[in-house]
N, C-alpha and C positions, 0 to 999 in steps of 0.2 A: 650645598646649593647657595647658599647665600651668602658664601663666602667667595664662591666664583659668580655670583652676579654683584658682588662689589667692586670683585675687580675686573670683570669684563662686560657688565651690564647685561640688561635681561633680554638678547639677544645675541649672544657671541657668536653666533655661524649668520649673517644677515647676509642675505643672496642679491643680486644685484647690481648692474655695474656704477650706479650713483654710489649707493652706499659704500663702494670698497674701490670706488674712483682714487684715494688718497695711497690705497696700497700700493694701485696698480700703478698711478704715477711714481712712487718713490723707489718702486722696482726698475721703474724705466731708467729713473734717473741714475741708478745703483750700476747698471747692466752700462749705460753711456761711460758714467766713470770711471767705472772699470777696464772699456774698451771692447766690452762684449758687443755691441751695435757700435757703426759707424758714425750714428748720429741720435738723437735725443727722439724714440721715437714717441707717437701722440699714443696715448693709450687705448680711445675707441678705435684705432686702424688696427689694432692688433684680434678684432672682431669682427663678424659677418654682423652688418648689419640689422639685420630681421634679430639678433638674439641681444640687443642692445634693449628695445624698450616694449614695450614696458617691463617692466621685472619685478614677482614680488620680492618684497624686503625682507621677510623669513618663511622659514619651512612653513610654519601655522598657517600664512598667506596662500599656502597652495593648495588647490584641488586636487581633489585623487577622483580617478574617473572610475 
């Protein structure tokens, strides 16, 4: 355990689209230059608004009903 929170911090699954905004742009960008999309899309369009914000950051952040 402390060996993989060294190397991915004590959070590796972090929910969210802020927190994993960098992923999801470098996907975008990946899929453009590749030619897989036309064009360089924005990464919140690739989302229904309502499940954009707020978002917890990790599982511990969520309630269980």
């Amino acid at each position: 355990m402390e060996e993989q929170q060294s190397l991915l911090g004590p959070d590796p699954w972090v929910y969210g689209f802020e927190p994993n905004r960098h992923v999801l742009e470098t996907a975008a960008d990946y899929a453009y230059e590749q030619g897989l999309t036309t064009r360089r899309l924005e990464v919140r369009d690739l989302f229904a608004a309502s499940t954009l914000d707020p978002h917890p950051t990790s599982w511990t952040d969520r309630s269980v009903p």
